[in-house]
C-alpha positions, 0 to 999 in steps of 0.5 A: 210576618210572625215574630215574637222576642225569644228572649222576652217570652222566655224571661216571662215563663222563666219568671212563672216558674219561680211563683203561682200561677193564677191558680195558686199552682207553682209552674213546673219547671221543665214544662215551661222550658219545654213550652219556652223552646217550642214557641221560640222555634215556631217564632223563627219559622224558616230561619233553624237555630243553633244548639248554642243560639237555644241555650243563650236564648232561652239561658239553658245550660247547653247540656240541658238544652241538649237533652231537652232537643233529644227528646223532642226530637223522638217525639217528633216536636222538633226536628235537625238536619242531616248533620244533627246542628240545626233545630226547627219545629216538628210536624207534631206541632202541625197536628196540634195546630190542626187539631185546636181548629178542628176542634174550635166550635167558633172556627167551624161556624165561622168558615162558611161565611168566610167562603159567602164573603169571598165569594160575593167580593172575589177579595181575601177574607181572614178569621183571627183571634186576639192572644195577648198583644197579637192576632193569630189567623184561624182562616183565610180564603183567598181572593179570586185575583191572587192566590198566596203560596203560603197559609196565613193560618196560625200566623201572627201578627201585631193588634195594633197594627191592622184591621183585624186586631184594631176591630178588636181592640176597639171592643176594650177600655183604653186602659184594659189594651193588651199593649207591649210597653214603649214605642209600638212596633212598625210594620210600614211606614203607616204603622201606629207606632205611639198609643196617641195615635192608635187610641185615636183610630180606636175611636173612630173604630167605635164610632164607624162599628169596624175598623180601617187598615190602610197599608199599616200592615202590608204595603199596597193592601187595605183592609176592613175589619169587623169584631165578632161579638159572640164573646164579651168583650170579642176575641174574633174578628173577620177582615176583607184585604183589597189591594188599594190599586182597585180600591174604588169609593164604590168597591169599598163601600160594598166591601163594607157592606158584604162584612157587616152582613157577614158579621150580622149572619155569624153573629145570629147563626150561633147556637145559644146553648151548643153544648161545647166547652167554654174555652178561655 
């Protein structure tokens, strides 16, 4: 479901390293490279790489490239095969990933509710932040009907192309939208793929307070999405997926319901004053 081009995300860190960040600090070279390799590697998720398919993809020298895997691998930040030719991540990206949720003040007050929501409408509940173009789920709980063998947690997926991400669009100028250029990408046939169209959902969105997915991301699932609004403009969004087969007129209006209160009781239970970190 995630899947971000190699090539276009390390032409942009390449390209950081030859000028100051926002900071007025200069990117350190071998930083971004590392940064580079692992985001292309978590991209491919269970499809490993090749030394070679590294080197072209990131346009690395293969001797550096060689090193740089070495390395990592006796860090444990990416791991081979048993003949030392295939590369994917490492399990200390696991505990990392794990590591930013624990520690995510947002996240750990949010969690309760998503257990409330899912247990009032036995369907799937999602926590997702907005990061650049994508949303990336910080939680899931699964419906009572269908339980998933694989996590969605840290999993990414488009903004323009589900109630998540559009609930959080929606709470940006349409000049401000962190957008890819050209045609938007198709997940289904219900995709947006021009801004004409998703521009015209957004203000709907604005109009209803929440946001409607119908099979633009996942064939036969529609889904319901709400901004948090404990951040301005929002970076967090809860959604509820139903499968539309049992999509009543009176399922979807409770399913509505459930969230908006859900939103109000997250929205209301933050600390004013919590004494964490502001992140940004």
């Amino acid at each position: 479901m995630p899947e971000s081009s190699g090539g276009r995300g390390a032409q942009e860190t390449q390209g950081a390293q030859e000028t100051r960040g926002a900071r007025g600090v200069r990117g350190v070279k071998s930083a971004s490279r590392t940064v580079a390799l692992l985001e292309l590697l978590a991209a491919r998720g269970d499809r490993p790489a090749r030394l070679d398919e590294l080197a072209e993809e990131l346009d690395v020298p293969r001797s550096s490239m060689y090193q740089l895997l070495q390395t990592l691998i006796d860090c444990g930040w990416v791991r081979s095969d048993t003949t030392g030719s295939l590369y994917g991540i490492g399990i200390r990206a696991l505990f990392t990933g794990t590591s930013y949720l624990d520690s995510d003040p947002h996240v750990r007050l949010v969690r309760p509710y998503l257990d409330q929501a899912s247990d009032a409408l036995g369907e799937t509940i999602h926590l997702a932040r907005l990061d650049g173009p994508d949303v990336v789920y910080l939680a899931t709980r699964e419906s009572h009907e269908y339980l998933r063998t694989i996590s969605r947690v840290g999993r990414r997926i488009p903004a323009h192309a589900g109630a998540l991400g559009k609930a959080l669009l929606a709470e940006r100028p349409d000049t401000g939208l962190p957008l890819p250029e050209g045609p938007l990408r198709a997940l289904t046939e219900n995709t947006h793929t021009t801004r004409t169209t998703l521009l015209t959902d957004l203000a709907g969105v604005r109009a209803r307070g929440h946001s409607i997915d119908r099979e633009e991301t996942v064939p036969g699932i529609a889904g319901f999405g709400f901004a948090l609004r404990y951040d301005s403009p929002a970076t967090d969004a809860i959604s509820c997926s139903v499968p539309v087969a049992r999509l009543s007129e009176a399922h979807e209006a409770r399913v509505i319901a459930v969230m908006r209160e859900t939103r109000t009781k997250i929205e209301g239970a933050l600390p004013s004053a919590s004494g964490a970190p502001d992140w940004r």
